[in-house]
ChimeraX commands (.cxc) that place a marker at each C-alpha (Angstrom):
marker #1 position 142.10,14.44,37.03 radius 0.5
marker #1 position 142.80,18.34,36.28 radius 0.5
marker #1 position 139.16,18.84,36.18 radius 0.5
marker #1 position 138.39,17.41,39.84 radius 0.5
marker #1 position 141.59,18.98,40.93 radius 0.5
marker #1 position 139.77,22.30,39.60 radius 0.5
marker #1 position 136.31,21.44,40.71 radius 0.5
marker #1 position 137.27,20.38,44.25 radius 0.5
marker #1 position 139.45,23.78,44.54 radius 0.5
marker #1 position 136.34,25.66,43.41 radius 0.5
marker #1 position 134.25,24.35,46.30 radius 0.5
marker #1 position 136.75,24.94,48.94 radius 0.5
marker #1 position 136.77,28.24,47.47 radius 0.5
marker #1 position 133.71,28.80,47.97 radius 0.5
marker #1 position 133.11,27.22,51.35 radius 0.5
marker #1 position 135.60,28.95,52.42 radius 0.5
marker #1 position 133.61,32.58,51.54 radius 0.5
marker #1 position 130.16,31.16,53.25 radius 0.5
marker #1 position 129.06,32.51,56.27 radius 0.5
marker #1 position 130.66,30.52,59.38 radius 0.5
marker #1 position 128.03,28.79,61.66 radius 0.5
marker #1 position 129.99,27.61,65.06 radius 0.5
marker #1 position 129.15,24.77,66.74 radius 0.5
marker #1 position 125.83,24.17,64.33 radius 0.5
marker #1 position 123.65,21.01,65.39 radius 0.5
marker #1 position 124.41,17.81,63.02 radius 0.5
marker #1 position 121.52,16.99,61.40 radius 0.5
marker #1 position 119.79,13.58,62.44 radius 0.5
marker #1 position 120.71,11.58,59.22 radius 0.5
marker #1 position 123.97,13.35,59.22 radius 0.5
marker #1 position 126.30,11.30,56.87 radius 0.5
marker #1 position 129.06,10.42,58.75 radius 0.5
marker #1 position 132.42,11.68,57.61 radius 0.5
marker #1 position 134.01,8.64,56.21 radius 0.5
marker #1 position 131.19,7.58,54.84 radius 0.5
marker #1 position 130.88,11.55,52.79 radius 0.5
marker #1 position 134.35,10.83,51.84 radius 0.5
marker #1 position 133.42,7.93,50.32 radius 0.5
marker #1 position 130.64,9.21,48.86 radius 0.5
marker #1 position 132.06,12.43,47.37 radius 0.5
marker #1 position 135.13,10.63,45.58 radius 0.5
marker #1 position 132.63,8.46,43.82 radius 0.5
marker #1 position 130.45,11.32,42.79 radius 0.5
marker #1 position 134.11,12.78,41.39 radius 0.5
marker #1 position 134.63,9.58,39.33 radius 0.5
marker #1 position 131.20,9.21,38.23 radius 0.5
marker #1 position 131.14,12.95,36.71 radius 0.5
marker #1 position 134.97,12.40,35.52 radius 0.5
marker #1 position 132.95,9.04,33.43 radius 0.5
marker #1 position 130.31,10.83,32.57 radius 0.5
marker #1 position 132.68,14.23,30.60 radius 0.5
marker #1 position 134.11,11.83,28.88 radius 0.5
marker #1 position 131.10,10.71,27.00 radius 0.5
marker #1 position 130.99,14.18,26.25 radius 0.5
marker #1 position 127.01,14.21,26.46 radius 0.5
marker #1 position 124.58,17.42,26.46 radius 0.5
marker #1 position 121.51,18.54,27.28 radius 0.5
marker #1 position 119.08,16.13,28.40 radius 0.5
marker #1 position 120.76,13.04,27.34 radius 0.5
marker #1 position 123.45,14.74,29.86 radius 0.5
marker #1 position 120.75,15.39,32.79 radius 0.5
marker #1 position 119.68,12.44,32.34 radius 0.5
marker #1 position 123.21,10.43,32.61 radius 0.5
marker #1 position 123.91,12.26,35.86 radius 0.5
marker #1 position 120.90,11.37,37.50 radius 0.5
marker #1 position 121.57,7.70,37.06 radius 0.5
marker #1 position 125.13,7.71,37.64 radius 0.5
marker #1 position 123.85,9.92,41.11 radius 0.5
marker #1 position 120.97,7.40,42.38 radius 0.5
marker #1 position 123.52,5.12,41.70 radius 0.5
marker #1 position 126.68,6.15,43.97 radius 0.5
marker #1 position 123.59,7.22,46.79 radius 0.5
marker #1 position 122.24,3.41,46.91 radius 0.5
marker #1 position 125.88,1.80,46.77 radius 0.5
marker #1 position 126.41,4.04,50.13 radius 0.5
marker #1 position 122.87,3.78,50.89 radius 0.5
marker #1 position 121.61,7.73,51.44 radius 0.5
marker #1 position 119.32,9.74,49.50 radius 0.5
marker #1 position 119.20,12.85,47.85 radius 0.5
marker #1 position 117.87,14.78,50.76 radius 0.5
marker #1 position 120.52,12.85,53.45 radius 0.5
marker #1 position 123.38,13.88,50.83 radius 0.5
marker #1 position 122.06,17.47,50.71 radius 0.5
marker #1 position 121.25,17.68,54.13 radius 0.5
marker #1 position 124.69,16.55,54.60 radius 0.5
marker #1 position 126.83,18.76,52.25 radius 0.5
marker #1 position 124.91,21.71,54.24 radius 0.5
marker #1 position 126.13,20.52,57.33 radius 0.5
marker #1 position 129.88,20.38,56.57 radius 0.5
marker #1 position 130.18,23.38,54.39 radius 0.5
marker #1 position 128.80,25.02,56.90 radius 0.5
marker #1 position 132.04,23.47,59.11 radius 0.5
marker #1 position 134.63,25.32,57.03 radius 0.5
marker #1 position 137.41,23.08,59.16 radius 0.5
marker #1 position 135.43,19.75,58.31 radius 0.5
marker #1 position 134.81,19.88,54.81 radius 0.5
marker #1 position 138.04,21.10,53.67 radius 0.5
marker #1 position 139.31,17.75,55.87 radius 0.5
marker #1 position 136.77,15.63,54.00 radius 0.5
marker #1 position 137.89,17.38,50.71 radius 0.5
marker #1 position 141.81,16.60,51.83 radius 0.5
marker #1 position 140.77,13.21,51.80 radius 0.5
marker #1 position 138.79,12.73,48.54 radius 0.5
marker #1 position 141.63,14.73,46.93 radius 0.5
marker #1 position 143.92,12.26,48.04 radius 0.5
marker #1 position 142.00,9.04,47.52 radius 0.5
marker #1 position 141.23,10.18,44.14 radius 0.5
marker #1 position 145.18,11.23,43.52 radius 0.5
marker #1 position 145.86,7.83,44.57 radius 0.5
marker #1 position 143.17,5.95,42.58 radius 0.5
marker #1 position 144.75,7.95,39.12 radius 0.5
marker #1 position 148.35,6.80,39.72 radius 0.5
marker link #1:1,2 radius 0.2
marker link #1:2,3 radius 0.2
marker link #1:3,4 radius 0.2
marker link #1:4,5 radius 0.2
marker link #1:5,6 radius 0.2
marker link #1:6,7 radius 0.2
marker link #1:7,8 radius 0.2
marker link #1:8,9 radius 0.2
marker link #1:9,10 radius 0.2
marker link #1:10,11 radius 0.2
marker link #1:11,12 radius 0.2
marker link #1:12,13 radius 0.2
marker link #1:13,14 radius 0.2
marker link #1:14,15 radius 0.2
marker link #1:15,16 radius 0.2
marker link #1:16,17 radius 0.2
marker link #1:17,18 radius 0.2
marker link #1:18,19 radius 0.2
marker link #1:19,20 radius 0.2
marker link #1:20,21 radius 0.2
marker link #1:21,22 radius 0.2
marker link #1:22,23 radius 0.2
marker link #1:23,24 radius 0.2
marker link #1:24,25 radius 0.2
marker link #1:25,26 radius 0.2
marker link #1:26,27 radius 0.2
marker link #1:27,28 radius 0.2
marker link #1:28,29 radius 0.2
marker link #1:29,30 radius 0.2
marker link #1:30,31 radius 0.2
marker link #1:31,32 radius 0.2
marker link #1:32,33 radius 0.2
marker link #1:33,34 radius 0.2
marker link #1:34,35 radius 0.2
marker link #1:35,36 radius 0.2
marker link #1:36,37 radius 0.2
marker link #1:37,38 radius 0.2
marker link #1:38,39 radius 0.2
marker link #1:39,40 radius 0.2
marker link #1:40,41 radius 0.2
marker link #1:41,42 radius 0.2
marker link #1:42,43 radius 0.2
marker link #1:43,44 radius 0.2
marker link #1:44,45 radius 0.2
marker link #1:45,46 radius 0.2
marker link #1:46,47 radius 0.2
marker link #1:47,48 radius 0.2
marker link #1:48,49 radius 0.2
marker link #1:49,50 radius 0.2
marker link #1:50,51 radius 0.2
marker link #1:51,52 radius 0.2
marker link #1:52,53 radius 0.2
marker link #1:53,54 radius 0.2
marker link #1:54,55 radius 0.2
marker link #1:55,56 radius 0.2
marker link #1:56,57 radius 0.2
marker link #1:57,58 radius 0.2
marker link #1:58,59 radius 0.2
marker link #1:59,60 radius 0.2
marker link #1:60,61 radius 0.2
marker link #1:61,62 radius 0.2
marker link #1:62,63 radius 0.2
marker link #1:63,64 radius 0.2
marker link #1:64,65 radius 0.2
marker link #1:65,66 radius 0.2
marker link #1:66,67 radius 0.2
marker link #1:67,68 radius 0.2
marker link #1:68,69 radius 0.2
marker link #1:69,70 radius 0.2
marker link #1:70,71 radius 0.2
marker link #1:71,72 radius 0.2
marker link #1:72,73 radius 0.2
marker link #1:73,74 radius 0.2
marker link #1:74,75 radius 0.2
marker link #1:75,76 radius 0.2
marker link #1:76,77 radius 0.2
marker link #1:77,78 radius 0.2
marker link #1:78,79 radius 0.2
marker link #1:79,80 radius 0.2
marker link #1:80,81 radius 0.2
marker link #1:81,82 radius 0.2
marker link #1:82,83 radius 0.2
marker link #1:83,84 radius 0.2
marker link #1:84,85 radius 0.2
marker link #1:85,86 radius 0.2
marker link #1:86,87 radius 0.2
marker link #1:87,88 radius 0.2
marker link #1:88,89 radius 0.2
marker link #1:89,90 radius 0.2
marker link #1:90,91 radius 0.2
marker link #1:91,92 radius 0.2
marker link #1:92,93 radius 0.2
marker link #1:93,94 radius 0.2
marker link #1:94,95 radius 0.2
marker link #1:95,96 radius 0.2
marker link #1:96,97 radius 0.2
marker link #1:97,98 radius 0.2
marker link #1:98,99 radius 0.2
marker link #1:99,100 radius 0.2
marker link #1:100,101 radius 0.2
marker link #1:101,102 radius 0.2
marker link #1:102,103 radius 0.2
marker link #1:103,104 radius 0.2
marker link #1:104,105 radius 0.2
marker link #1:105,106 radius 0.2
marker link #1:106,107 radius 0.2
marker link #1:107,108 radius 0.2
marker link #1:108,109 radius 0.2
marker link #1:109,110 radius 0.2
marker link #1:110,111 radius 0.2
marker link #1:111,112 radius 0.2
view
């Protein structure tokens, strides 16, 4: 749990040093933010399963790619919606570090 603690601190970090874009158009496949929330925490989970097989290489590239296409068609979005998406908030520094209150939370609830 450390590590997404970490990670997720990182990434506010560094949202939090990029360029502020007020009142930037939502893209048309936008994910909504529940739905990111949703998405995001089980990206954290599926990275926290896949450290623990302690993999490398491309056995490792390879694992992450599944457990990715995965989470996307559980929430149903695609690589380009989720990066589209990610662009979008971080570019929201108010927004993302919401969404990222959330996951942190869900995920701090889902350990205990």
């Amino acid at each position: 749990m450390k590590r997404h603690f970490n990670f997720l601190m990182l990434l506010l970090f560094l949202v939090a040093c990029k360029p502020k874009i007020k009142n930037a158009p939502a893209p048309k496949n936008v994910i909504p933010e529940q739905e990111m929330i949703e998405v995001l925490k089980d990206l954290h989970l599926a990275e926290g399963a896949i450290m623990r097989q302690s993999l490398v290489g491309d056995t490792l590239k390879k694992v992450y790619k599944n457990y990715y296409s995965k989470v996307f068609a559980i929430h149903h979005v695609n690589t380009i919606q989720f990066q589209q998406s990610m662009t979008y908030y971080t570019s929201q520094p108010a927004t993302i570090e919401k969404i990222y209150n959330k996951v942190i939370n869900e995920l701090n609830e889902a350990d205990n």
